[in-house]
mmCIF file as gemmi writes it, N, C-alpha and C atoms, coordinates in Angstrom:
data_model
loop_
_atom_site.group_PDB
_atom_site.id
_atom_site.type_symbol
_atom_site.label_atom_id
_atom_site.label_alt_id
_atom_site.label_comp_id
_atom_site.label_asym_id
_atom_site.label_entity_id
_atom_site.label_seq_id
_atom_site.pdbx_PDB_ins_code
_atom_site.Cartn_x
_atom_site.Cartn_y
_atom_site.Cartn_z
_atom_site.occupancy
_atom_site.B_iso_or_equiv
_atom_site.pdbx_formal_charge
_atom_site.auth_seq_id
_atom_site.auth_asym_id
_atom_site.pdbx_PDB_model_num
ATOM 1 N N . UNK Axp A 1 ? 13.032 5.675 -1.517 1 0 ? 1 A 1
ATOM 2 C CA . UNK Axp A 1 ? 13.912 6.618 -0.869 1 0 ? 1 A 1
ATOM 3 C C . UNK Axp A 1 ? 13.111 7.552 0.046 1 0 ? 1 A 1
ATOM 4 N N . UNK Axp A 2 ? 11.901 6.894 0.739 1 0 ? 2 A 1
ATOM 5 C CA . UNK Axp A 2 ? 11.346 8.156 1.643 1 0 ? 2 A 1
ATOM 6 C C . UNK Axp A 2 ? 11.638 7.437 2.891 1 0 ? 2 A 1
ATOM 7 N N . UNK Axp A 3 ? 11.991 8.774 3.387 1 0 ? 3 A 1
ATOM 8 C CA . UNK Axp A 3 ? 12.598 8.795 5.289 1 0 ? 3 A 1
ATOM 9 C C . UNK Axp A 3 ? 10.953 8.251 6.52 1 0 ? 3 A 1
ATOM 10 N N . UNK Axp A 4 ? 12.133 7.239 7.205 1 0 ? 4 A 1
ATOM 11 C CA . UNK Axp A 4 ? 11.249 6.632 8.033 1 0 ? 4 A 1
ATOM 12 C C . UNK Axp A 4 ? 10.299 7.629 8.397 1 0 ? 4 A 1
ATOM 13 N N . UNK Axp A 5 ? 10.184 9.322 8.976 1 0 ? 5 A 1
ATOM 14 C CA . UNK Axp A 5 ? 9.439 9.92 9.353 1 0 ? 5 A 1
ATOM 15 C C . UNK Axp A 5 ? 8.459 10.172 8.246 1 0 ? 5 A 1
ATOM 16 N N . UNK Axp A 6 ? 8.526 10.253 6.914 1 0 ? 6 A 1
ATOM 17 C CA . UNK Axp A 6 ? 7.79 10.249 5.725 1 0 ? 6 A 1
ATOM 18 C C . UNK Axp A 6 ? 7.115 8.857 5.666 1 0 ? 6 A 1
ATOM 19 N N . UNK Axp A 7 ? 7.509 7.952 5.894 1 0 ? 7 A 1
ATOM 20 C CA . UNK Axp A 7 ? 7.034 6.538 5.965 1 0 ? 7 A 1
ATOM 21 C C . UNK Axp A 7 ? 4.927 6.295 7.087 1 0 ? 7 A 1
ATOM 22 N N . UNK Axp A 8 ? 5.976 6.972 8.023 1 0 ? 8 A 1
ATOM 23 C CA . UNK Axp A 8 ? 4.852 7.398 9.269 1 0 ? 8 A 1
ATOM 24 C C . UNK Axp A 8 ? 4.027 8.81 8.652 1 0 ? 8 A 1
ATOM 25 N N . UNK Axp A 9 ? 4.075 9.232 8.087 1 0 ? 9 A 1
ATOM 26 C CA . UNK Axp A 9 ? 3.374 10.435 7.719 1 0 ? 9 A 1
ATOM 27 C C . UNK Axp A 9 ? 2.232 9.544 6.813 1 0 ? 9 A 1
ATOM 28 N N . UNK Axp A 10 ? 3.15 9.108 6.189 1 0 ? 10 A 1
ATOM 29 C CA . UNK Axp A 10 ? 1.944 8.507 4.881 1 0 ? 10 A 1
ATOM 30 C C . UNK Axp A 10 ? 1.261 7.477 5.721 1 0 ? 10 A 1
ATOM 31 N N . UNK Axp A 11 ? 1.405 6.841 6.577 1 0 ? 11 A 1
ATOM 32 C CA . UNK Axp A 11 ? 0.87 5.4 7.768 1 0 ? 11 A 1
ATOM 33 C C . UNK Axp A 11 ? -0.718 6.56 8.613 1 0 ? 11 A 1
ATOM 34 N N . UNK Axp A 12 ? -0.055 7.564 8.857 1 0 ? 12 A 1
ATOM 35 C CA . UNK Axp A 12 ? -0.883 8.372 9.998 1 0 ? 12 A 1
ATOM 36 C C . UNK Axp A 12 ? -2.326 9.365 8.757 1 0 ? 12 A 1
ATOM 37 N N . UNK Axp A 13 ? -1.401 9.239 7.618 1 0 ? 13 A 1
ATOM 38 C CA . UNK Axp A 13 ? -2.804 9.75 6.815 1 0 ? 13 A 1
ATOM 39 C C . UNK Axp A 13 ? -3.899 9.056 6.086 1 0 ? 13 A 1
ATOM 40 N N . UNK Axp A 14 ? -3.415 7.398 6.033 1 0 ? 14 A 1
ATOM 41 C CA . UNK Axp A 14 ? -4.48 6.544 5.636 1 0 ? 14 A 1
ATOM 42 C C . UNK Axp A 14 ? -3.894 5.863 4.279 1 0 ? 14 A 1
ATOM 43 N N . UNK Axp A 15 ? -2.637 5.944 4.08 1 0 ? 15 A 1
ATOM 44 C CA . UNK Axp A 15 ? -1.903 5.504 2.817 1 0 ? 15 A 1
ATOM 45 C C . UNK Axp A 15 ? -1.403 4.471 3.153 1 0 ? 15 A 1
ATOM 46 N N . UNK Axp A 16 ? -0.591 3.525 2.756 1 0 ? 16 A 1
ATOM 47 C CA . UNK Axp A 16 ? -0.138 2.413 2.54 1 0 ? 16 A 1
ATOM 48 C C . UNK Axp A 16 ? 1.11 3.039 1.448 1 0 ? 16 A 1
ATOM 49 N N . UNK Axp A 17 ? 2.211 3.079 2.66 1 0 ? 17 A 1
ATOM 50 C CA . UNK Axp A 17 ? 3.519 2.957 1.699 1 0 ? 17 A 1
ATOM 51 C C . UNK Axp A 17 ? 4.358 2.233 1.051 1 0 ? 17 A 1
ATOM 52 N N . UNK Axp A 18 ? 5.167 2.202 -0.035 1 0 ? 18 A 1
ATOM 53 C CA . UNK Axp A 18 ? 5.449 1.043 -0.825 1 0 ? 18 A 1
ATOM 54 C C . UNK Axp A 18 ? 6.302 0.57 -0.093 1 0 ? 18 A 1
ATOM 55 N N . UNK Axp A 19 ? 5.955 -1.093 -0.611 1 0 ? 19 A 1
ATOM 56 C CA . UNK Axp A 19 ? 7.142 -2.034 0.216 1 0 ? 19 A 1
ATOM 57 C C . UNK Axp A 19 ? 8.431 -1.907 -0.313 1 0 ? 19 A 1
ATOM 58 N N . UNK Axp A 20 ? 9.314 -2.131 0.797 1 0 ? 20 A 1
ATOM 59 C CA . UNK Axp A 20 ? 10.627 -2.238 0.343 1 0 ? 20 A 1
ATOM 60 C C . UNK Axp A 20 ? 11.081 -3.258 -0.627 1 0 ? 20 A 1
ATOM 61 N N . UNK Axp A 21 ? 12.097 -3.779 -1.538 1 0 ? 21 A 1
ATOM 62 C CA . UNK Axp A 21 ? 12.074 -4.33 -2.108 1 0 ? 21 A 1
ATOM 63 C C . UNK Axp A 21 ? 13.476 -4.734 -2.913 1 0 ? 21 A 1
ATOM 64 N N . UNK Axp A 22 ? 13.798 -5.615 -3.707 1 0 ? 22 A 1
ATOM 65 C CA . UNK Axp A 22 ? 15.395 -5.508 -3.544 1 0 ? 22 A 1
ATOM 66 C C . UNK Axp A 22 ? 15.538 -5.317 -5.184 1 0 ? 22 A 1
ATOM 67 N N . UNK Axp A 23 ? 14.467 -4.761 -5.786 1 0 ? 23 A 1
ATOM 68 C CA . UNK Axp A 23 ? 14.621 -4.307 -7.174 1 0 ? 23 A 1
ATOM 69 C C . UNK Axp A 23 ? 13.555 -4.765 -8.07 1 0 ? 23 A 1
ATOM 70 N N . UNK Axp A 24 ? 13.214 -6.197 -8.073 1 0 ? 24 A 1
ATOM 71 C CA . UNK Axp A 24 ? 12.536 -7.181 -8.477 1 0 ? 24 A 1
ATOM 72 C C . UNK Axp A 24 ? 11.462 -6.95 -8.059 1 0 ? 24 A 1
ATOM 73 N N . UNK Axp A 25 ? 9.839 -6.028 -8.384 1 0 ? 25 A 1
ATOM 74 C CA . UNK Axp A 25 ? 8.842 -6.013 -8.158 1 0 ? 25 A 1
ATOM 75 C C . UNK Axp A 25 ? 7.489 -6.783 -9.246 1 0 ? 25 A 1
ATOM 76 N N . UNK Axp A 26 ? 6.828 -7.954 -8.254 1 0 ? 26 A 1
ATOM 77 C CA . UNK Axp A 26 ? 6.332 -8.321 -9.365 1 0 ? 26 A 1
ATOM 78 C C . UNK Axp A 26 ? 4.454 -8.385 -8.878 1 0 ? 26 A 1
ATOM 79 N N . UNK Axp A 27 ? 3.637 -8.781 -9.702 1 0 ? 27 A 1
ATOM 80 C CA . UNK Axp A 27 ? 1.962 -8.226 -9.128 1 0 ? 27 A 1
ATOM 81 C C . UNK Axp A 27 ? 1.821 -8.998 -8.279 1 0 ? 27 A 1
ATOM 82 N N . UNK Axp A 28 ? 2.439 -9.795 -7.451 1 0 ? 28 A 1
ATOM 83 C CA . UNK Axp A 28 ? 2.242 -11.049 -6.301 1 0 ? 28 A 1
ATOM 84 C C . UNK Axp A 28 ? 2.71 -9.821 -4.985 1 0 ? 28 A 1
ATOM 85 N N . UNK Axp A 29 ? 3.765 -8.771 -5.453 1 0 ? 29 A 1
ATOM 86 C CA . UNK Axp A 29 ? 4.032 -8.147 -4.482 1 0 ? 29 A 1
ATOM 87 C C . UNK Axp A 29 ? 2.816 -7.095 -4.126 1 0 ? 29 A 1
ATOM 88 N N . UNK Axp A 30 ? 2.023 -6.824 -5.134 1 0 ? 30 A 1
ATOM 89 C CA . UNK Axp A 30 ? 1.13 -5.366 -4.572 1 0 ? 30 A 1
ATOM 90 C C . UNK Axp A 30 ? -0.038 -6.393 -4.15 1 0 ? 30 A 1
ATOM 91 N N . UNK Axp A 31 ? -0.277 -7.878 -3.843 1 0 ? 31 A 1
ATOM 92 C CA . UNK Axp A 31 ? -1.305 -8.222 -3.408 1 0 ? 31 A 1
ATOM 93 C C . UNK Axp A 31 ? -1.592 -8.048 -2.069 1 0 ? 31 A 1
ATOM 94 N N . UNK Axp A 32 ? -0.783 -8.481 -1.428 1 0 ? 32 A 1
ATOM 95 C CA . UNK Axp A 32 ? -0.912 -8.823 -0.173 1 0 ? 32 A 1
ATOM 96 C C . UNK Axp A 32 ? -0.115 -7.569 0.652 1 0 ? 32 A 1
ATOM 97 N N . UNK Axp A 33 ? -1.092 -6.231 0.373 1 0 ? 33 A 1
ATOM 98 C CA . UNK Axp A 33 ? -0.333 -4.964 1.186 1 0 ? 33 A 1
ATOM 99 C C . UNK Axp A 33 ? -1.095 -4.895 2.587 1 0 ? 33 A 1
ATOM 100 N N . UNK Axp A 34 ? 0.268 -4.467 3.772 1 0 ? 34 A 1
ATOM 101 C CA . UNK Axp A 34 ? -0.419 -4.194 4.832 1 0 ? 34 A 1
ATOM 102 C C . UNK Axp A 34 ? -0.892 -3.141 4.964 1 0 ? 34 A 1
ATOM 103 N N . UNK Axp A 35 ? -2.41 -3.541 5.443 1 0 ? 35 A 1
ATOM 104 C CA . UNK Axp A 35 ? -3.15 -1.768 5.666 1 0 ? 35 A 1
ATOM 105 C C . UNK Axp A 35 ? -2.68 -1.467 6.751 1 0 ? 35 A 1
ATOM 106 N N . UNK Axp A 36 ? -2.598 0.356 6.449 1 0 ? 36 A 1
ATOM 107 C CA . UNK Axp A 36 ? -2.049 1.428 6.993 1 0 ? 36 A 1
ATOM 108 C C . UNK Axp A 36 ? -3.022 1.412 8.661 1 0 ? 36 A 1
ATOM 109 N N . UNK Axp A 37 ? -3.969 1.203 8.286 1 0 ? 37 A 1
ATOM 110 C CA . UNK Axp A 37 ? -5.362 1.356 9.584 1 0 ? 37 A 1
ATOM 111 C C . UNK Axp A 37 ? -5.255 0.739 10.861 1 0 ? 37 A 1
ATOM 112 N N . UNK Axp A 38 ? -4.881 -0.925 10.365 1 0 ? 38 A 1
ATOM 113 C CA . UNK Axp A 38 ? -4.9 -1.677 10.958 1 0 ? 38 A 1
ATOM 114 C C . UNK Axp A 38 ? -3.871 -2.799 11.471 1 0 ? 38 A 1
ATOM 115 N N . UNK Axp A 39 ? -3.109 -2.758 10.56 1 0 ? 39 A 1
ATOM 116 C CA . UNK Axp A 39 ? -1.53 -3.233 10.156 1 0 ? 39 A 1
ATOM 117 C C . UNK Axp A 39 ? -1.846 -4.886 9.832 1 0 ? 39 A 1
ATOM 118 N N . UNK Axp A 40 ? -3.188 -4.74 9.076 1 0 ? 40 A 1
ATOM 119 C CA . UNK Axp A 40 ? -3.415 -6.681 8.817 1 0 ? 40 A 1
ATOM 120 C C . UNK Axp A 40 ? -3.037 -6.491 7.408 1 0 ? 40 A 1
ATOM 121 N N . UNK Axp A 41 ? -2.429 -7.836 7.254 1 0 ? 41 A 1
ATOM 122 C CA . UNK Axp A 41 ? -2.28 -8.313 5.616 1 0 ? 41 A 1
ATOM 123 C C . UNK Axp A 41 ? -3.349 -9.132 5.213 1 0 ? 41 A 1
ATOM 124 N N . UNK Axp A 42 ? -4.145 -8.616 5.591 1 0 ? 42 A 1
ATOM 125 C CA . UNK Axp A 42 ? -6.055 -10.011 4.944 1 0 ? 42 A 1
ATOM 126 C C . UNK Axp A 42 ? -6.445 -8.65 4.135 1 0 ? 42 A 1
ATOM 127 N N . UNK Axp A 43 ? -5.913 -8.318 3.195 1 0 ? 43 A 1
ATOM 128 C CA . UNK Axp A 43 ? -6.076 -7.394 2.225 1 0 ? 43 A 1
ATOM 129 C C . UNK Axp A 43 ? -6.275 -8.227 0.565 1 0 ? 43 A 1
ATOM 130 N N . UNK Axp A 44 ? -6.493 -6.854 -0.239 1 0 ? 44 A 1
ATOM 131 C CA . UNK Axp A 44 ? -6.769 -7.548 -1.386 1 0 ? 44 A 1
ATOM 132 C C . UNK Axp A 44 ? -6.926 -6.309 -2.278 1 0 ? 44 A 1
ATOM 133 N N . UNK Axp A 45 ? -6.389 -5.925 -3.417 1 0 ? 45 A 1
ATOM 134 C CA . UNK Axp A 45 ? -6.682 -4.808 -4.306 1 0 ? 45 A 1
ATOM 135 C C . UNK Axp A 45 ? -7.774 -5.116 -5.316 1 0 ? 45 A 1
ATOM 136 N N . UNK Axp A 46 ? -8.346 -3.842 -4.974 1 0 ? 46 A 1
ATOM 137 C CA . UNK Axp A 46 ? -9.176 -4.107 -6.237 1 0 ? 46 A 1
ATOM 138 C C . UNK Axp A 46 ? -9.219 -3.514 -7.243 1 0 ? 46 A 1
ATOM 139 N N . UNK Axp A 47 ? -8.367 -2.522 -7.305 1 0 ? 47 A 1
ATOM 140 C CA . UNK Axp A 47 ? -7.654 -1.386 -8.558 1 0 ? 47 A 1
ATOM 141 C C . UNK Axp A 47 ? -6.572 -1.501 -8.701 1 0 ? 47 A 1
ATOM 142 N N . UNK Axp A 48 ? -5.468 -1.66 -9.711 1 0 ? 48 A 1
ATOM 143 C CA . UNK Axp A 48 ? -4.058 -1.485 -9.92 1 0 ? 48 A 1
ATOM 144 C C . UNK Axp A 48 ? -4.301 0.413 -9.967 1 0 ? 48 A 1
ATOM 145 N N . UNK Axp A 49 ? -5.283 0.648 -10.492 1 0 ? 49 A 1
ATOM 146 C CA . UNK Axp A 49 ? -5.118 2.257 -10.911 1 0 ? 49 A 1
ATOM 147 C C . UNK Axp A 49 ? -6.161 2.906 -9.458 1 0 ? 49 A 1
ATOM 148 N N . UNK Axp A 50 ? -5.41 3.659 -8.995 1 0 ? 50 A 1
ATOM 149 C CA . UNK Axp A 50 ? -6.163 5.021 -8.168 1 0 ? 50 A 1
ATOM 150 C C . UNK Axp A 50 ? -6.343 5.992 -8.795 1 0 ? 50 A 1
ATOM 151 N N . UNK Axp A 51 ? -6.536 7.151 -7.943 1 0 ? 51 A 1
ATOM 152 C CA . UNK Axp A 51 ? -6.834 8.668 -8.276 1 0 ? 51 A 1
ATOM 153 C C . UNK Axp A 51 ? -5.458 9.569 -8.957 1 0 ? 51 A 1
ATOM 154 N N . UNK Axp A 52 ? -3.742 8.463 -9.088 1 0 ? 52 A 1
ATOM 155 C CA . UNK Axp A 52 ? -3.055 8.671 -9.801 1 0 ? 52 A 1
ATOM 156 C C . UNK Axp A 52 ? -2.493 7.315 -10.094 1 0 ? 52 A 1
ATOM 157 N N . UNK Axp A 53 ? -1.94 7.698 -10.944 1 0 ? 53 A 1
ATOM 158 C CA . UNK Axp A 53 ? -1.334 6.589 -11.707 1 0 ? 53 A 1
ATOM 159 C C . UNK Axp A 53 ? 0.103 5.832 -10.908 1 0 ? 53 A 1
ATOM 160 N N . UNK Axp A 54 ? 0.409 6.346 -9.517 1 0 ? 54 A 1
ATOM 161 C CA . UNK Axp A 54 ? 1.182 5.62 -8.933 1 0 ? 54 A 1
ATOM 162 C C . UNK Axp A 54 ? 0.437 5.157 -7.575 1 0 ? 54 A 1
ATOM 163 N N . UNK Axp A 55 ? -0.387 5.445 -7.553 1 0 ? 55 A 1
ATOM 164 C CA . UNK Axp A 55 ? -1.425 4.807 -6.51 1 0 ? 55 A 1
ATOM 165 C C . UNK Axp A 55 ? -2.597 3.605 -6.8 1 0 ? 55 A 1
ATOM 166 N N . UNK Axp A 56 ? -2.862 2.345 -6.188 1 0 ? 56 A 1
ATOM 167 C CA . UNK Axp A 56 ? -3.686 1.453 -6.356 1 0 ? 56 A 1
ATOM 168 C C . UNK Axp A 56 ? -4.499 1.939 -5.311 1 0 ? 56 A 1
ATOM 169 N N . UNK Axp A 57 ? -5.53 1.409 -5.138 1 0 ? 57 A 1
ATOM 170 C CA . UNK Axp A 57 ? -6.782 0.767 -4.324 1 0 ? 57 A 1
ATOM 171 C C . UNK Axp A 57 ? -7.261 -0.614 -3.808 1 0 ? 57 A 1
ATOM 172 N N . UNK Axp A 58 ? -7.024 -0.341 -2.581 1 0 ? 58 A 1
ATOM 173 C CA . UNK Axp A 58 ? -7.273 -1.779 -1.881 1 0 ? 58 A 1
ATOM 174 C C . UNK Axp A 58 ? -7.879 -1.921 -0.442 1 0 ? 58 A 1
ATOM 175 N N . UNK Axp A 59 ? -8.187 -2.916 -0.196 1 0 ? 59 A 1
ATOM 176 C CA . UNK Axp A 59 ? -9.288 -3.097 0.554 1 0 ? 59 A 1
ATOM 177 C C . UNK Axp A 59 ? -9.113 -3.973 1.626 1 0 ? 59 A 1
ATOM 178 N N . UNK Axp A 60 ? -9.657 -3.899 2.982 1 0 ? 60 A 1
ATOM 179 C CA . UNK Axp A 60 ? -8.886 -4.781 3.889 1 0 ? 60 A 1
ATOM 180 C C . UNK Axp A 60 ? -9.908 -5.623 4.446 1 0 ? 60 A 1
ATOM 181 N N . UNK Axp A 61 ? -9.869 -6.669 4.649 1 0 ? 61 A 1
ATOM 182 C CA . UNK Axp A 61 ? -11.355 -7.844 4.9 1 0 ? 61 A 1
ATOM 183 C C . UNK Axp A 61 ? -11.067 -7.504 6.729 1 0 ? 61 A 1
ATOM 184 N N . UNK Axp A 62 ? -10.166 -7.234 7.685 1 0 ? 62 A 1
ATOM 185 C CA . UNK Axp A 62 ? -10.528 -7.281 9.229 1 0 ? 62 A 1
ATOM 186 C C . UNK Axp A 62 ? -10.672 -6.059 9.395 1 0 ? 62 A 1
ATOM 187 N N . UNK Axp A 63 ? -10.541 -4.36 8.961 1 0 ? 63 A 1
ATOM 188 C CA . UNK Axp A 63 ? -10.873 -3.59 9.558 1 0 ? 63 A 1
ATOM 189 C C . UNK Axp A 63 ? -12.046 -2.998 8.703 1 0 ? 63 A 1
ATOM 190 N N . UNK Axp A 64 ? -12.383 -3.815 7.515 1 0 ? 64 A 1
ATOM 191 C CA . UNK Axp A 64 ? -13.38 -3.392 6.691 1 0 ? 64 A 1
ATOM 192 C C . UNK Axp A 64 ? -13.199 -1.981 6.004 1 0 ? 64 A 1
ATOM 193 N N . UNK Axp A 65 ? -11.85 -1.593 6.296 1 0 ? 65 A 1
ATOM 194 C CA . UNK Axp A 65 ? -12.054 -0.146 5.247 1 0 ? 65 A 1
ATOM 195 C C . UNK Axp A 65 ? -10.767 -0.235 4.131 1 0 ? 65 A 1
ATOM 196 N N . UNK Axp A 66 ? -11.092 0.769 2.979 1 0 ? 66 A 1
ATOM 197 C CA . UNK Axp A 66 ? -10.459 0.875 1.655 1 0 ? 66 A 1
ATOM 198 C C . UNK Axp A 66 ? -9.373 1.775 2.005 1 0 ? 66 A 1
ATOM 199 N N . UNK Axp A 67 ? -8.349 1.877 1.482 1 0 ? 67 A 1
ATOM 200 C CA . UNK Axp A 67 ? -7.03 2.669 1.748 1 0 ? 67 A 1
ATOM 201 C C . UNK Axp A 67 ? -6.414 2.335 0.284 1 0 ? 67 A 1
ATOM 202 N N . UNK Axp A 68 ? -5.647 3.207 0.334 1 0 ? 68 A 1
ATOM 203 C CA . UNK Axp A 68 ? -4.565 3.641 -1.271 1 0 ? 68 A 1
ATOM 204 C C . UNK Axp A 68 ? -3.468 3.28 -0.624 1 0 ? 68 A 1
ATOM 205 N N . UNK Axp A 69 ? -2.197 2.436 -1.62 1 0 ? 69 A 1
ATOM 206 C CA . UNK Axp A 69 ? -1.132 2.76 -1.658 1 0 ? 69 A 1
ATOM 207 C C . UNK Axp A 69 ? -0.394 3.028 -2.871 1 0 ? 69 A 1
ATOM 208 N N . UNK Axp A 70 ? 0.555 3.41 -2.138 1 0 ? 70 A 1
ATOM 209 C CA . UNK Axp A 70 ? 1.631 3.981 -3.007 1 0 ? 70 A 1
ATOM 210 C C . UNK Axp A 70 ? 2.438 2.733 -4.097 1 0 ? 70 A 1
ATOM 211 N N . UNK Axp A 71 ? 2.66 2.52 -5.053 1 0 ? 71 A 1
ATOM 212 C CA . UNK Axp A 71 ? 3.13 1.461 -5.668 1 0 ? 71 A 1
ATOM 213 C C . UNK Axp A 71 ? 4.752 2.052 -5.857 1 0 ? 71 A 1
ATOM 214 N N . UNK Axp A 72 ? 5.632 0.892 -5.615 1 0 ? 72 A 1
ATOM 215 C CA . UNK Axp A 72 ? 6.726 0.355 -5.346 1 0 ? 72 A 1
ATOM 216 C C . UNK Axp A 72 ? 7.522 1.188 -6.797 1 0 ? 72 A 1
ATOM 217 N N . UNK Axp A 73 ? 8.911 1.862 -7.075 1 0 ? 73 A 1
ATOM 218 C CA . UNK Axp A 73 ? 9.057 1.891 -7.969 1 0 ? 73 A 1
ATOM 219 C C . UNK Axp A 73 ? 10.76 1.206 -8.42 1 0 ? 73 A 1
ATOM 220 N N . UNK Axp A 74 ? 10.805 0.966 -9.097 1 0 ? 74 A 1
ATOM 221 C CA . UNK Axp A 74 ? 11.517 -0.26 -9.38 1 0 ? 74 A 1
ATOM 222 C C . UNK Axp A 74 ? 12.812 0.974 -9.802 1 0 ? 74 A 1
């Protein structure tokens, strides 16, 4: 439920916002997140857990840098 301009807020600060989703979230979905940086999906997490407990850590193989997102809530 966050507004497209909240969407871009979290894009412009280095986050990765959760994907949309039609209820059904499963760990195939938090693999393949597009980074915020670069907008490539050649990503890959390497934390389910971040600096909170609704945030992962993941990592992007073409712009070479780490970014957080937000995990999806069902």
């Amino acid at each position: 439920m966050i507004t497209p301009g909240g969407l871009e807020g979290l894009k412009k600060h280095g986050l990765a916002p959760p994907e949309r989703h039609s209820g059904l979230v499963q760990i195939d979905f938090l693999a393949k997140v597009k980074c915020p940086l670069c907008g490539s999906r050649n990503t890959v997490m390497k934390s389910p857990f971040g600096p909170t407990l609704c945030r992962s850590i993941h990592y992007c193989n073409d712009c070479l840098n780490a970014f957080e997102q937000f995990k999806p809530v069902e």
